[in-house]
C-alpha angles and dihedrals in degrees: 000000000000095000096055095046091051079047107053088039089062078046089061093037104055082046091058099043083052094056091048102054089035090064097038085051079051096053094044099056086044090055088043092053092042093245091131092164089059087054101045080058088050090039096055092042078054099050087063086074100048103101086057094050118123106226093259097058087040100059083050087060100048092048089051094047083052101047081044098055104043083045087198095304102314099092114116113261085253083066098035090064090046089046097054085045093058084044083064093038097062091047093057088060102043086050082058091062111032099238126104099195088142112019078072093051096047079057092062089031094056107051086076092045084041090056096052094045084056100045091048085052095053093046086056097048085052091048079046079232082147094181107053083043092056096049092047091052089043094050091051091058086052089064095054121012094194086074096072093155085082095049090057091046086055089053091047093045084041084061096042091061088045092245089150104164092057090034079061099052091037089057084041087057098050085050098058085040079057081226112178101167085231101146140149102247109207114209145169130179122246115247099212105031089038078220112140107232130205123224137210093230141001087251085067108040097047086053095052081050091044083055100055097243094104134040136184107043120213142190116196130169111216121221132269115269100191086105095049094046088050089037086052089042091055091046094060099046081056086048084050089046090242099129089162087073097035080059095050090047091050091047089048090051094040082057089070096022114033099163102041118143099224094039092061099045087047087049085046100053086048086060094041084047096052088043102252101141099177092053094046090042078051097049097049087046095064090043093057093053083058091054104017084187106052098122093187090069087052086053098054095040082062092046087049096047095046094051079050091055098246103124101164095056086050097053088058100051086049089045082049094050094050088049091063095040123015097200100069108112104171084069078051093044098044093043087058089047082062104052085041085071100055086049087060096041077051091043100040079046100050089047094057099054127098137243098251108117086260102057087046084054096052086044100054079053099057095043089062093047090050095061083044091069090039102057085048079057098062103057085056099048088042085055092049096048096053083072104033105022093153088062095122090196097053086045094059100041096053091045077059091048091056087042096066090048092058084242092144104164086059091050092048091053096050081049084069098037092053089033093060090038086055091051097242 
């Protein structure tokens, strides 16, 4: 009796192990031939018999339901997670039994499904569809970790489509990789397009020279980016409103660039955020003395000093700011705002007063004083409008401007320029 039931169970056994090796065949001839539908069915008969595989056919499994899934590149990012989990799968295992038979051929296997996964990356990014471009990067990485440039463009693209929880992990990640993005870039530039490429390794780029399709070799090493992944970190917790750890994450990158632009603007806008206007005005100003012509932190010191009532020290940061570019018509439209302000203290003044001879006369004053102020005005809204002369607002206002001077030709004029803007 013993020695049937020993017997029947080496029946079931050497049916099982047959199964098992008919659908991975299977598998195998429907990745081969790119049917890749046809192997994921193979694929699942063969997953009934898992828990009977021996460690060598289960690394095998593993390895197909990889290659299946990716399905060189085109499997959905649903797959393609499941896909990089039964990678590792099949790693586990072959680190059980000390031997790598397929973990090398998932290396050769990869760069195909690598190149579509990049090139996915980089349609989504064009579409701005961040997301999707950020899960493809970061599944390319997964394929090969020694490629960490395109974990830190998942965590960038993560940020741009304000997935700040896995942005965060993603940036965790490159820190206890100690990632810095430091890295010697190979290019050359393409005879026929005259487009610098950039190349994979020295070896090939130099062969491509060798061969005449590319010229002008270069080496370059890239740039730390410690300070931009703690800068980005700091920028989401502001996202998050918790400016406590945006703090912590600017202190720890002030800590290897302390003067970096960026840093400091990023530092600036937590300060203006929590309401501590000295710190932020402080800030800007050390920024400023980074870049002396940036006219966008003149223009915020006058912001700043305006909220804080001195009107006289913001008209010279937005004057500033016109003196270093022209062109730039919210110092223009901030400086008439101020003076906007004195016309309706004139004008608040001249309709309390009274109707004595006294108060007409003060009246008469203040009216005087008030087209003053107006005739200051124009130069500023002309100039506006000779580089926006389309700006309906700043049309109109100055057409009311001329209206309250009596210079009527002028405001006649404006009529048919706001009239045509207007459609009519």
């Amino acid at each position: 009796m013993k020695k049937y039931l020993i017997t029947l169970m080496v029946v079931v056994l050497s049916t099982t192990a047959f199964a098992q090796k008919k659908e991975l065949r299977s598998a195998q001839s429907a990745i081969d031939a790119g049917d890749f539908t046809a192997a994921k069915a193979a694929l699942t008969q063969a997953e009934n018999f898992k828990t009977a595989m021996d460690n060598k056919t289960l690394a095998k499994y593993f390895y197909l339901k990889g290659l299946a899934l990716a399905s060189n590149g085109a499997g959905s990012n649903a797959d393609m997670k499941v896909a990089l989990a039964s990678f590792e799968e099949m790693q586990s295992v072959e680190e059980r039994i000390g031997k790598s038979t397929y973990s090398s051929q998932v290396m050769a296997s990869t760069q195909l499904i690598k190149g579509s996964l990049i090139e996915r990356g980089r349609m989504a990014l064009e579409n701005e569809d961040y997301a999707g471009s950020s899960e493809n990067f970061e599944f390319a990485y997964r394929l090969q970790p020694t490629d960490t440039l395109y974990l830190y463009n998942a965590a960038v693209l993560a940020t741009q489509a304000k997935a700040y929880p896995r942005a965060l992990e993603l940036y965790e990640e490159l820190t206890n990789i100690g990632f810095t993005g430091i890295a010697t870039e190979y290019t050359a530039v393409n005879a026929e397009t005259g487009e610098e490429v950039l190349f994979e390794s020295e070896v090939m780029r130099d062969i491509s020279v060798k061969a005449g399709t590319h010229s002008d070799p270069k080496v370059t090493v890239t740039k730390s980016k410690v300070g931009d992944i703690a800068r980005n970190i700091a920028v989401i917790y502001i996202e998050l409103n918790d400016n406590d750890k945006a703090i912590e994450a600017i202190e720890a990158a002030k800590k290897i660039y302390p003067d970096d632009f960026s840093l400091i603007v990023t530092e600036a806008n937590i300060m203006y955020q929590i309401g501590d206007m000295a710190a932020y005005e402080q800030l800007i100003s050390k920024a400023l003395e980074l870049q002396p012509d940036n006219v966008d932190l003149m223009f915020n010191l006058g912001v700043v000093a305006s909220e804080n009532g001195e009107n006289e020290r913001a008209m010279q940061f937005y004057t500033q700011a016109l003196q270093v570019d022209p062109s730039y018509n919210n110092a223009r439209l901030n400086i008439t705002a101020l003076m906007f302000d004195k016309v309706e203290e004139i004008v608040n003044s001249m309709n309390n007063l009274g109707t004595s001879r006294a108060d007409n006369a003060k009246y008469d004053k203040l009216d005087l004083e008030k087209n003053e102020i107006y005739k200051e005005v124009i130069p500023f809204l002309q100039d506006f409008l000779n580089y926006d002369p389309e700006n309906l607002d700043v049309n109109k206002t100055l057409m009311n401007i001329f209206s309250a001077l009596g210079e009527y030709d002028k405001v006649n004029e404006l009529k048919e320029k706001i009239a045509t803007l207007e459609g009519n």
